[in-house]
Biopython code that builds the backbone (N, CA, C, O; Angstrom):
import numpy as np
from Bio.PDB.StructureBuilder import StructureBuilder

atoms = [
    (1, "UNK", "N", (91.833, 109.586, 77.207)),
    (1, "UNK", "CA", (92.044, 108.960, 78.491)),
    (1, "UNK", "C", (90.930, 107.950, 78.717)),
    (1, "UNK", "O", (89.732, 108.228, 78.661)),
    (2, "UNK", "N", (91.385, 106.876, 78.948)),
    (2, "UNK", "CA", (90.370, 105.652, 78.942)),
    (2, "UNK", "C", (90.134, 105.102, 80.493)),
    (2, "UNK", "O", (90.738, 105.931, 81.174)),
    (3, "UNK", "N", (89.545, 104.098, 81.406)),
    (3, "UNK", "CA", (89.629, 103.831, 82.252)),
    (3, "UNK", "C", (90.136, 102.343, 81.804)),
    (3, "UNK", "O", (89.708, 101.598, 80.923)),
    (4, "UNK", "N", (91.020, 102.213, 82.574)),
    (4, "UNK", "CA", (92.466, 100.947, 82.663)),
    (4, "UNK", "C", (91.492, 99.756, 82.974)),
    (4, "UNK", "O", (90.756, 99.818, 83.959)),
    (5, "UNK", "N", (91.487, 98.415, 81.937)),
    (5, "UNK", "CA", (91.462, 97.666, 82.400)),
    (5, "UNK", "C", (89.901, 97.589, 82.946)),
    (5, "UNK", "O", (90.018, 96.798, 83.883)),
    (6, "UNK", "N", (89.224, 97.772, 82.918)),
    (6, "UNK", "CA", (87.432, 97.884, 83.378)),
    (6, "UNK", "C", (87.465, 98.416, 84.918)),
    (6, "UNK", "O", (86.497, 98.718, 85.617)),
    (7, "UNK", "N", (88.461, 98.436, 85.156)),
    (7, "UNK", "CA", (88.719, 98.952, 86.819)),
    (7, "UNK", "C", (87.239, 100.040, 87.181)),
    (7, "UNK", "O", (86.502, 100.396, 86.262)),
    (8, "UNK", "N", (87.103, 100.270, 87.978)),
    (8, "UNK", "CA", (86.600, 101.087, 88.431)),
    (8, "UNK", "C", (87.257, 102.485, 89.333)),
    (8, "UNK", "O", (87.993, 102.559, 90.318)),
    (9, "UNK", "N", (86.541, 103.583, 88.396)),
    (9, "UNK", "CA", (86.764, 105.020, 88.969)),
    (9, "UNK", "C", (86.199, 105.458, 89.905)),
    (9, "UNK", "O", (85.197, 104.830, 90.246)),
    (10, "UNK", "N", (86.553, 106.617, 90.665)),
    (10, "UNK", "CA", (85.485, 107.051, 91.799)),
    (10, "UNK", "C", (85.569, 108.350, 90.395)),
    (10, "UNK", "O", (86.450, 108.682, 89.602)),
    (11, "UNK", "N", (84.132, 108.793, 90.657)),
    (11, "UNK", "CA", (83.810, 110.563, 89.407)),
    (11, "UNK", "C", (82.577, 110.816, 90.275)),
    (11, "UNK", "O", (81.718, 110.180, 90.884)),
    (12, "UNK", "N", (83.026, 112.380, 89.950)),
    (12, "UNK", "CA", (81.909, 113.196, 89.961)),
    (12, "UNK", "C", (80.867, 113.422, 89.087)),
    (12, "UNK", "O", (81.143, 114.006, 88.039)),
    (13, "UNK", "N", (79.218, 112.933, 89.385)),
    (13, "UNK", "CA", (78.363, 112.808, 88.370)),
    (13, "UNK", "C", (76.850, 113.719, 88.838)),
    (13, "UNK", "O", (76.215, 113.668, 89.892)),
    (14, "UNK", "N", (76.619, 114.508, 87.624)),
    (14, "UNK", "CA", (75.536, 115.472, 87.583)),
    (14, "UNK", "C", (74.396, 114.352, 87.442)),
    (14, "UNK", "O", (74.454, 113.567, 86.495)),
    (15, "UNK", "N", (73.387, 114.279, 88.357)),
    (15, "UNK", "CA", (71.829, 113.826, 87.698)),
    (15, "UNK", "C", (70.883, 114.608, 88.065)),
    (15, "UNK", "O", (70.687, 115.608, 88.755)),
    (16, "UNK", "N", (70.125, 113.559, 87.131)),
    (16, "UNK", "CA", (68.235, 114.615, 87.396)),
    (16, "UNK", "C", (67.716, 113.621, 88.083)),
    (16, "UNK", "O", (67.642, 112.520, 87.537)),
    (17, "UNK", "N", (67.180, 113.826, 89.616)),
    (17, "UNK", "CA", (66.082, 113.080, 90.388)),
    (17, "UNK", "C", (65.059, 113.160, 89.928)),
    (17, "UNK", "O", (64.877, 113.879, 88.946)),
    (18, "UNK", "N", (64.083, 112.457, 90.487)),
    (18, "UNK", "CA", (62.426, 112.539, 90.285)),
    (18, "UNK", "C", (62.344, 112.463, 88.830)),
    (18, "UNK", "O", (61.376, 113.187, 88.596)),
    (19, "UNK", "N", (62.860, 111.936, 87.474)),
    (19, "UNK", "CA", (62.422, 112.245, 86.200)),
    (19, "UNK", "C", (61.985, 111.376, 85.797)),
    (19, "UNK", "O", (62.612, 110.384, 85.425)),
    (20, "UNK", "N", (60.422, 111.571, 85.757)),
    (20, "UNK", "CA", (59.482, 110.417, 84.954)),
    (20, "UNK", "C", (59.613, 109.128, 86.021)),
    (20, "UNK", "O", (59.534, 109.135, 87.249)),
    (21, "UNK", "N", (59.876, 107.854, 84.947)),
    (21, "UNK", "CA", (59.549, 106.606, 85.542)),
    (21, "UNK", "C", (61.044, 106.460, 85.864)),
    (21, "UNK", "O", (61.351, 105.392, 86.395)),
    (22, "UNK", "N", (61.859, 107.194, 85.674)),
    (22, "UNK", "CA", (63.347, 106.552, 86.500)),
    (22, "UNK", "C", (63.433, 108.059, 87.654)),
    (22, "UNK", "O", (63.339, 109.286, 87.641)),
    (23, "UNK", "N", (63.693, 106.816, 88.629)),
    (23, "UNK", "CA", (63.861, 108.190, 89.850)),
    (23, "UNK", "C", (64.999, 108.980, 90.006)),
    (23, "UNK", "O", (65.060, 109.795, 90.926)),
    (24, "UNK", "N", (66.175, 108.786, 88.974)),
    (24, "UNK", "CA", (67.746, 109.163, 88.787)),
    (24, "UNK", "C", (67.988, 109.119, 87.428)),
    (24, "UNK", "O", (67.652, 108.115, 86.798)),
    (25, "UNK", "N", (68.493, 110.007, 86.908)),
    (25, "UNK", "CA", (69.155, 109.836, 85.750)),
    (25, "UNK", "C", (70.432, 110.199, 85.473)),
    (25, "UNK", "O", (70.570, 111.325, 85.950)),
    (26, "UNK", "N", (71.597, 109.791, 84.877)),
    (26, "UNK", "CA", (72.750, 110.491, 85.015)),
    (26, "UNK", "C", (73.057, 111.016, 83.713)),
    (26, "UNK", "O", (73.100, 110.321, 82.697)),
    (27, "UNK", "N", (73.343, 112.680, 83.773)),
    (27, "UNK", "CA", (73.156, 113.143, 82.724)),
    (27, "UNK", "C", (75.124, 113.499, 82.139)),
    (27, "UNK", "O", (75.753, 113.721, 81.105)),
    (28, "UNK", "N", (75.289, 113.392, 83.170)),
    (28, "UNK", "CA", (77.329, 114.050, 83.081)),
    (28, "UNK", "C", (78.036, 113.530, 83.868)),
    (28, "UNK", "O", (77.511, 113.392, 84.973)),
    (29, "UNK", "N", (79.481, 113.008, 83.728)),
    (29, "UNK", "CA", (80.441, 112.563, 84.971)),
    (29, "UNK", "C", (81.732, 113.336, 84.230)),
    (29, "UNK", "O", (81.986, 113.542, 83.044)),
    (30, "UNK", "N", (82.524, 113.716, 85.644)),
    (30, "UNK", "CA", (83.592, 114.051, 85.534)),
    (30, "UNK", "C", (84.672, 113.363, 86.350)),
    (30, "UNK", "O", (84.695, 113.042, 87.539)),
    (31, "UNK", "N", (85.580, 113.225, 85.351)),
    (31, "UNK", "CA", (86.723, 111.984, 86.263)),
    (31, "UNK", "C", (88.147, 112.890, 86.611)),
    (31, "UNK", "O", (88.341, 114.105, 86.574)),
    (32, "UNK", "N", (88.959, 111.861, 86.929)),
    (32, "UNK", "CA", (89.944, 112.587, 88.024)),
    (32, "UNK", "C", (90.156, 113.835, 87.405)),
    (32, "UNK", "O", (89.817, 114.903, 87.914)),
    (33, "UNK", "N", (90.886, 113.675, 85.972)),
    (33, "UNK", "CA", (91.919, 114.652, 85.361)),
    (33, "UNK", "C", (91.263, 115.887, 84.682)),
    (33, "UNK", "O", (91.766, 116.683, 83.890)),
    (34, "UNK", "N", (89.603, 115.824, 85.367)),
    (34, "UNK", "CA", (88.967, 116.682, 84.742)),
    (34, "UNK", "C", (88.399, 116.652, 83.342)),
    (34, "UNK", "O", (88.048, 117.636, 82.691)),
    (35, "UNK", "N", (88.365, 115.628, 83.041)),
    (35, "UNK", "CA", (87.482, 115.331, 81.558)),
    (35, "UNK", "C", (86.224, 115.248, 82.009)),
    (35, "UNK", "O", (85.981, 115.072, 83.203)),
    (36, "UNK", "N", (85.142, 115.389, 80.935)),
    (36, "UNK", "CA", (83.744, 115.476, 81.325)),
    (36, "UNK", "C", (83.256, 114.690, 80.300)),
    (36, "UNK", "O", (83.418, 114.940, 79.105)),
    (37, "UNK", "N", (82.725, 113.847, 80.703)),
    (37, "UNK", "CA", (81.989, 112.991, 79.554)),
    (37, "UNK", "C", (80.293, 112.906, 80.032)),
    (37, "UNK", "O", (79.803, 112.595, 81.118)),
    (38, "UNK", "N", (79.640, 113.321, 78.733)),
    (38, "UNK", "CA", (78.405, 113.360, 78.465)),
    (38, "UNK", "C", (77.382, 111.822, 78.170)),
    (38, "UNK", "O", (77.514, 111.150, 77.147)),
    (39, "UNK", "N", (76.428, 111.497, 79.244)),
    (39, "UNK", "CA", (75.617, 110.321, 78.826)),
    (39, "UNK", "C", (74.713, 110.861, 77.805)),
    (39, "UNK", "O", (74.047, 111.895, 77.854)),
    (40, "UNK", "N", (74.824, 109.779, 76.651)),
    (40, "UNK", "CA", (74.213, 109.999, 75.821)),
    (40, "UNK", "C", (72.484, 109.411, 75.630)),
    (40, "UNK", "O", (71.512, 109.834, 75.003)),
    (41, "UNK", "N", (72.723, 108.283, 76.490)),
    (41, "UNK", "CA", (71.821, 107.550, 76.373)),
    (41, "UNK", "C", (71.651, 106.179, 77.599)),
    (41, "UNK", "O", (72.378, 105.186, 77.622)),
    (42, "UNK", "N", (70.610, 106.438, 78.460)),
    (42, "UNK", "CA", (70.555, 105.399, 79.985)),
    (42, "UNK", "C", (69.876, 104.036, 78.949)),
    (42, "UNK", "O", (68.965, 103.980, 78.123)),
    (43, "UNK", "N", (70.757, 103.148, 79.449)),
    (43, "UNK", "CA", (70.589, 101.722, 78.901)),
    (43, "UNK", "C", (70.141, 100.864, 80.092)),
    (43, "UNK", "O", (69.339, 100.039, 79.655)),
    (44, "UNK", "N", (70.237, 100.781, 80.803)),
    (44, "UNK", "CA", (69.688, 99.971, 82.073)),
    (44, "UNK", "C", (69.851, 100.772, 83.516)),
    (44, "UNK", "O", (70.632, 101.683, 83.791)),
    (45, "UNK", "N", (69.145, 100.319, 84.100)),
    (45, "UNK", "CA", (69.043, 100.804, 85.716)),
    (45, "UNK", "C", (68.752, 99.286, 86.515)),
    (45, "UNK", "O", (67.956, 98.430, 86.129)),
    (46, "UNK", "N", (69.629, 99.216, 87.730)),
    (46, "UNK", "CA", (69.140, 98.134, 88.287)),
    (46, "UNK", "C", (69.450, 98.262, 89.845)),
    (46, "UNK", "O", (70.650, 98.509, 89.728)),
    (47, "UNK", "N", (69.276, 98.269, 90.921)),
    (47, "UNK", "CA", (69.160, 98.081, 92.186)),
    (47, "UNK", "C", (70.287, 97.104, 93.147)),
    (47, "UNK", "O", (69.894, 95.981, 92.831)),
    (48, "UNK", "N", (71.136, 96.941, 93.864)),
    (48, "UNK", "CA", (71.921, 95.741, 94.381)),
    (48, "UNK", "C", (71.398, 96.119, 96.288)),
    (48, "UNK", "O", (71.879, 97.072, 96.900)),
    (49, "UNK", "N", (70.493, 95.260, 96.834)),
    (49, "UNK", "CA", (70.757, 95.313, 98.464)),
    (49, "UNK", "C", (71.492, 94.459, 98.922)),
    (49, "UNK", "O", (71.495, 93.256, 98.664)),
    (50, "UNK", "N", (72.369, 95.231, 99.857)),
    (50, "UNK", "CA", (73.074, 94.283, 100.844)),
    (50, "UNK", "C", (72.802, 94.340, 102.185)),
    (50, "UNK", "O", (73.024, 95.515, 102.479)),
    (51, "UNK", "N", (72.403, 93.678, 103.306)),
    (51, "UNK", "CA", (72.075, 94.632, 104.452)),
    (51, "UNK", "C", (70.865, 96.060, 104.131)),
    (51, "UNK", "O", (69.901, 96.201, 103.378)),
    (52, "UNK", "N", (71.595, 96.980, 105.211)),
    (52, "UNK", "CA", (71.247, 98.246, 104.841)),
    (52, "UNK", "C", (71.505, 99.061, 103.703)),
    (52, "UNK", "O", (70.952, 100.151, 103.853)),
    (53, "UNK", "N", (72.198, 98.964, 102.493)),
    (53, "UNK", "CA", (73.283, 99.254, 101.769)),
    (53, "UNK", "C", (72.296, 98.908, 100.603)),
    (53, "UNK", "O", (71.507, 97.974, 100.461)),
    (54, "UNK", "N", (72.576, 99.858, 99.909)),
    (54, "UNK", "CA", (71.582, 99.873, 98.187)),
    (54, "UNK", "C", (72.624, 100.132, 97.342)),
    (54, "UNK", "O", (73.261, 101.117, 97.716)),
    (55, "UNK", "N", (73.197, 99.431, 95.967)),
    (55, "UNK", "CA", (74.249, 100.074, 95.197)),
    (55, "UNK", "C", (73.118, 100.174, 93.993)),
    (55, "UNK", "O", (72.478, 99.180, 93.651)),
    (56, "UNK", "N", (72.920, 101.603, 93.327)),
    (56, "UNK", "CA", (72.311, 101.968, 92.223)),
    (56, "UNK", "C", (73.103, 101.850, 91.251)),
    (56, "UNK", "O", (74.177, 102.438, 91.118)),
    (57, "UNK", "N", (72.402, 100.755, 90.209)),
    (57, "UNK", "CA", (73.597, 100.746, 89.143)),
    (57, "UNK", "C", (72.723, 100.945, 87.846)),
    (57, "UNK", "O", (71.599, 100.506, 87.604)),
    (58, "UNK", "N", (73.832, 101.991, 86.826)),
    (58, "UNK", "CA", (73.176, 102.273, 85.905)),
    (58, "UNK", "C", (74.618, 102.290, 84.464)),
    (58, "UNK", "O", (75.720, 102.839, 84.457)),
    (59, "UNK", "N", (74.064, 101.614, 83.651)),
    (59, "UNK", "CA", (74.825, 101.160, 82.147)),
    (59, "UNK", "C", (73.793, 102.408, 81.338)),
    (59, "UNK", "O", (72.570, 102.438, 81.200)),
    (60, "UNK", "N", (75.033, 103.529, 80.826)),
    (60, "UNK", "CA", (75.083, 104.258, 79.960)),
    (60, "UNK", "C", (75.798, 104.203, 78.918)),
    (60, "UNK", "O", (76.911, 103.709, 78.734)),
    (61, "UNK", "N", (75.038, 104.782, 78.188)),
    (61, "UNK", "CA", (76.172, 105.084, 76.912)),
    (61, "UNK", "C", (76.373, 106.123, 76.611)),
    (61, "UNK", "O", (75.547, 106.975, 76.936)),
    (62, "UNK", "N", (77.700, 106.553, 75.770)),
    (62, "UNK", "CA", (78.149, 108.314, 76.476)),
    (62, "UNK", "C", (78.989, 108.186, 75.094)),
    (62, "UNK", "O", (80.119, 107.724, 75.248)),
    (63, "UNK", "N", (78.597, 108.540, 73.699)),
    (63, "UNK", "CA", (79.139, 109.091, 72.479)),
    (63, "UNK", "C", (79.487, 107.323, 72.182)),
    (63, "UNK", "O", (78.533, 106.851, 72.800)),
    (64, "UNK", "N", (80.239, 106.122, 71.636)),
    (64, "UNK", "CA", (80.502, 105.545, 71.154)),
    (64, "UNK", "C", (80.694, 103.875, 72.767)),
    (64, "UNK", "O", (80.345, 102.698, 72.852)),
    (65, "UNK", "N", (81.404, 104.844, 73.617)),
    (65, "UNK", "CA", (81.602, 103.970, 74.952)),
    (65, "UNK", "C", (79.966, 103.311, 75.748)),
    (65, "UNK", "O", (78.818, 103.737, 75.869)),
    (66, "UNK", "N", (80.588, 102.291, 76.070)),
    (66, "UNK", "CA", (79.217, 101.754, 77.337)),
    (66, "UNK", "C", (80.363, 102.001, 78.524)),
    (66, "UNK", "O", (81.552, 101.682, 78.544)),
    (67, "UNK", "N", (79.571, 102.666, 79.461)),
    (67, "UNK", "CA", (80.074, 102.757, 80.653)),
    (67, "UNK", "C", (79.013, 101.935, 81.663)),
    (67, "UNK", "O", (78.123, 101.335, 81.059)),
    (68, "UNK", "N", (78.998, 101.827, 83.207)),
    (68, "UNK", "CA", (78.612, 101.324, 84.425)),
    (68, "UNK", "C", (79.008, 102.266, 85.016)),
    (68, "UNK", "O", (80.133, 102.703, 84.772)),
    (69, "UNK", "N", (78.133, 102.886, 86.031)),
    (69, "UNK", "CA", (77.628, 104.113, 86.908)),
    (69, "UNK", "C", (77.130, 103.337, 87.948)),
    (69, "UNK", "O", (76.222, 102.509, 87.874)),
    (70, "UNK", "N", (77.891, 103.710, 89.088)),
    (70, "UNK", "CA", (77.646, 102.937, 90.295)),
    (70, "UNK", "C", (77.442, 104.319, 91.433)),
    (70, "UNK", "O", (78.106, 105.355, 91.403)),
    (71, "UNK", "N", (76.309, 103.973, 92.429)),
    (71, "UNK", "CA", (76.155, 104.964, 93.412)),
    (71, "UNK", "C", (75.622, 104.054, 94.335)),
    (71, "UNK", "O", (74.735, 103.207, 94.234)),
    (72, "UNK", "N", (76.593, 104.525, 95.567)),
    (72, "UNK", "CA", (76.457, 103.796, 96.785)),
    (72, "UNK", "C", (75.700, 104.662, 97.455)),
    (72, "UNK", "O", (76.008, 105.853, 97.495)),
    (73, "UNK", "N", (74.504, 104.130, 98.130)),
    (73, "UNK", "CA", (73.533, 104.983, 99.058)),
    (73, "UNK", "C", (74.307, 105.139, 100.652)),
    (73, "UNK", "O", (73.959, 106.069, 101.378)),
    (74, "UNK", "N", (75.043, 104.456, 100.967)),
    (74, "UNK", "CA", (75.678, 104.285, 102.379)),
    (74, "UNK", "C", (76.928, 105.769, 102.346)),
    (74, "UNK", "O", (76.922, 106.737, 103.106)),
    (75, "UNK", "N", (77.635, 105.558, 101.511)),
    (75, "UNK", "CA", (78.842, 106.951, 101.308)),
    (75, "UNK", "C", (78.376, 108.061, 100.503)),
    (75, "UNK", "O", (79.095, 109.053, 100.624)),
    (76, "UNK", "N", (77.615, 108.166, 99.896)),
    (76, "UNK", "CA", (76.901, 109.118, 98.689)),
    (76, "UNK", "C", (78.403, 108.894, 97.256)),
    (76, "UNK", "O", (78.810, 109.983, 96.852)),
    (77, "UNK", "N", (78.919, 107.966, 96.774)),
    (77, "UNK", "CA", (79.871, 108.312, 96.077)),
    (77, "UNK", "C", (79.137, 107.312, 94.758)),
    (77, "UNK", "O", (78.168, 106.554, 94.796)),
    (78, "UNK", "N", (80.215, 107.756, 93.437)),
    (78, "UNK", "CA", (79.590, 107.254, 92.489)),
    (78, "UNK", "C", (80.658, 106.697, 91.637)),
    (78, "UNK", "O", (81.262, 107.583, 91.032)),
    (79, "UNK", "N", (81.091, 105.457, 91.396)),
    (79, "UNK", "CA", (81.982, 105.193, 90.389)),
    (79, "UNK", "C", (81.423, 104.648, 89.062)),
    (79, "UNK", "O", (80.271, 104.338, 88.759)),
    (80, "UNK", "N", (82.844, 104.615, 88.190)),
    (80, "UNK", "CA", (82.335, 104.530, 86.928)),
    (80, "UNK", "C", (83.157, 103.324, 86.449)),
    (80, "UNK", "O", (84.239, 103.137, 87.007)),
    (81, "UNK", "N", (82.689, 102.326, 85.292)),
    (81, "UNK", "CA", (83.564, 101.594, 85.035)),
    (81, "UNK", "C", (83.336, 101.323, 83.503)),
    (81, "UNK", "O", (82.174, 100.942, 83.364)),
    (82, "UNK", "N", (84.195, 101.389, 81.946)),
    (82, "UNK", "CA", (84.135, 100.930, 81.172)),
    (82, "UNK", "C", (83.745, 99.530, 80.962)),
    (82, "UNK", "O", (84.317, 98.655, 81.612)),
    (83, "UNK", "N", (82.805, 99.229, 80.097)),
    (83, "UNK", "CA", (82.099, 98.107, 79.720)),
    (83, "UNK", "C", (81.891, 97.653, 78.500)),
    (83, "UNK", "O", (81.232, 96.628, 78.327)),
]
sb = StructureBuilder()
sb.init_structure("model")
sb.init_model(0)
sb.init_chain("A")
sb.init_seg("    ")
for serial, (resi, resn, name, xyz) in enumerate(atoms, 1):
    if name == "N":
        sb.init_residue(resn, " ", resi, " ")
    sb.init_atom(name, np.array(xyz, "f"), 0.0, 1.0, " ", f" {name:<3s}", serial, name[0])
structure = sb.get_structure()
C-alpha cells in the first residue's frame, strides 16, 4: 500500500522528545489501514512559521522509501507524504 500520488496522509506517529540535538524524532507511523512503517533513518528536520502556527517538518527514510512527516503545532496532527 503506497500513498497515491505524493498526496498527503493524516497517520499516527510514535516519537522520542528531548533526544540529543533534535528535540523530536520520529521513530514509527501508522496509516489508515493499519500498516506500520518503521523510520529508518531522520534525513532532515526543518521548521515552517505562519502567524502563530509552527509546521514541523521532517524527511525520513523508512526501509527503501523517503517519506515527509509533517506536524502541525496548532491541531497536534501529523501527516505523511511520499517523496
Amino acid at each position: 500500500m503506497k500513498i497515491n500520488n505524493n498526496k498527503e496522509e493524516r497517520v499516527e506517529v510514535m516519537a522520542l522528545f528531548g533526544y540529543e540535538m533534535t528535540p523530536c524524532q520520529p521513530l514509527n507511523f501508522k496509516r489508515r489501514g493499519g500498516e506500520e512503517i518503521e523510520v529508518t533513518e531522520l534525513l532532515k528536520t526543518q521548521v515552517h512559521f505562519a502567524g502563530k502556527s509552527a509546521k514541523h517538518i521532517f524527511d525520513v527514510l523508512a526501509g527503501r522509501q523517503i517519506y515527509r512527516l509533517t506536524f502541525d503545532s496548532v491541531d497536534l496532527t501529523w501527516e505523511a507524504e511520499l517523496i
